[in-house]
C-alpha positions in Angstrom: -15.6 -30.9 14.0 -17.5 -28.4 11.6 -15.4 -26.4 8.9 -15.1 -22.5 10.2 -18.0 -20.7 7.9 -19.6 -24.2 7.3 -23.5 -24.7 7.5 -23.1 -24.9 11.7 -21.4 -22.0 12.0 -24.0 -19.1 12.9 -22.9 -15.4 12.0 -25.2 -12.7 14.4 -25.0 -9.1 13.7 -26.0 -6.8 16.3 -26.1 -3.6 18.3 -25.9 -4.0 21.9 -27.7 -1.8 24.1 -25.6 0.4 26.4 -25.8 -1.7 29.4 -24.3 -4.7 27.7 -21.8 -2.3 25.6 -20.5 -1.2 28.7 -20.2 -4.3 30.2 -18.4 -6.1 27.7 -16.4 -3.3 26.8 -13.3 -4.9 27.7 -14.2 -7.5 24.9 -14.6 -4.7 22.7 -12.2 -2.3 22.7 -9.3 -4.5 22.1 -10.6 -5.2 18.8 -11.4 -2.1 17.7 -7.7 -1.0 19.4 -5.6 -1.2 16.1 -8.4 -0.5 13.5 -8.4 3.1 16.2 -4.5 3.6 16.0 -4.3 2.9 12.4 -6.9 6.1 11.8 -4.6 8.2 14.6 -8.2 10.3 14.7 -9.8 7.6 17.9 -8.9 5.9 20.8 -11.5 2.8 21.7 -12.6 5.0 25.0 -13.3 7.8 22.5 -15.4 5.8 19.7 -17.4 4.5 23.0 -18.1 8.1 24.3 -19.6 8.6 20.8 -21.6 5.5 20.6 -22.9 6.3 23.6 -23.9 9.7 22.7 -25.6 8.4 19.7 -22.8 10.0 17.1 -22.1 6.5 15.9 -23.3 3.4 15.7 -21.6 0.0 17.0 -22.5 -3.3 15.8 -20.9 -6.5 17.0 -20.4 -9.9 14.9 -20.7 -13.1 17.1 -20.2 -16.2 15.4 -21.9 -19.2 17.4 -21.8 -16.4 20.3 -17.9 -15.9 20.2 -17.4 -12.0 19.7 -15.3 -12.2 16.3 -15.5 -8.4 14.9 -17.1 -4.9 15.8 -18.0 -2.5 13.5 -18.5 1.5 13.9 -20.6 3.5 11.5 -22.5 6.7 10.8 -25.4 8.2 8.4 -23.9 11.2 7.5 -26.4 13.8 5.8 -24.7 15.9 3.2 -25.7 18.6 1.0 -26.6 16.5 -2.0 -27.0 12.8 -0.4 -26.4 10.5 2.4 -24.1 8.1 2.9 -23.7 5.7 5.6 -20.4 6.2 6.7 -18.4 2.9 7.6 -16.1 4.1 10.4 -13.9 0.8 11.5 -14.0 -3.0 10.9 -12.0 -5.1 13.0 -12.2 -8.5 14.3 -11.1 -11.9 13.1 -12.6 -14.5 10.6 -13.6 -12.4 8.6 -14.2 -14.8 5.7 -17.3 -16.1 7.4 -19.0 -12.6 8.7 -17.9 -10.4 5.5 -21.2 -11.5 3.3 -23.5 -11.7 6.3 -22.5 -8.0 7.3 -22.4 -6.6 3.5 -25.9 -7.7 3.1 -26.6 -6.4 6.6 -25.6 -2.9 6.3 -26.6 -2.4 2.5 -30.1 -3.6 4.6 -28.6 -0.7 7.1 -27.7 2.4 4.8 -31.4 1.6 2.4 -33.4 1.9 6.2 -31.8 4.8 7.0 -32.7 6.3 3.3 -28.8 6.1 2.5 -27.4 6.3 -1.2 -24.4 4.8 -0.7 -22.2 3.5 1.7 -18.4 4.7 2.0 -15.3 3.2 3.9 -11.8 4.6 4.5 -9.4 1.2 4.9 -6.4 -0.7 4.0 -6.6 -1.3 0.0 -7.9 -4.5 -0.5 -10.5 -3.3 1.2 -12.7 -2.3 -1.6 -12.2 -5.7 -3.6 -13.1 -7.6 -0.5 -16.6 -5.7 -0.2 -16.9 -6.1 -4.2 -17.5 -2.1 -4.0 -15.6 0.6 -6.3 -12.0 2.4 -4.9 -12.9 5.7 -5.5 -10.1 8.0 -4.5 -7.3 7.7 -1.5 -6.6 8.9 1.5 -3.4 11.0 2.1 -2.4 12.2 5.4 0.9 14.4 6.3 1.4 14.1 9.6 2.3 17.8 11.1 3.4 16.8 14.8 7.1 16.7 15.1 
């Protein structure tokens, strides 16, 4: 049997169009369910209205055709650039699709004339995508 990641193994990044997104939703959602309650800002059902309204965008990572990891992003325009906006990364195995999607969405941010591209995560997050930790995220929870 082939070693995960090995020269067999086939990593596909894609958007699926809103017939299919709908459809295998119930794929989808569960993996995008803790990345959602970690940010306490989206449920799945929420970051699917958006998709579907074209706020965000929604990629999926197959690896030989097995749905491994979904990502959510945005191009967000600012006053002085525009940075593509990485909303949530979830999934599994993500040693053999982490390369594959940095290339693919560097590819992503420089066809939407992007200047950078910017995350909120988990630390280690920032080593993992060889990128730069610029500042934190701190959150005071005001509901009792």
């Amino acid at each position: 049997m082939p070693e995960p990641g090995g020269p067999s193994s086939t990593v596909v990044i894609r958007r699926p169009d809103p017939d299919e997104l709908t459809r295998r939703w119930h794929e989808i959602a569960p993996i995008l369910s803790a990345a959602c309650e970690r940010s306490r800002c989206y449920e799945p059902v929420d970051v699917l209205m958006l998709v579907l309204a074209a706020d965000m965008l929604l990629w999926i990572i197959e690896i030989n055709d097995e749905l491994v990891a979904v990502v959510v992003c945005k191009a967000q325009q600012y006053p002085r650039r525009k940075v593509l906006e990485m909303k949530f990364a979830a999934g599994t195995r993500m040693r053999e699709w982490l390369s594959p999607a940095t290339r693919h969405f560097e590819a992503l941010g420089r066809e939407l004339n992007c200047d950078a591209i910017s995350s909120t995560g988990r630390r280690g997050w920032a080593k993992a995508c060889d990128a730069a930790e610029v500042d934190s995220v701190c959150v005071r929870d005001l509901r009792d």
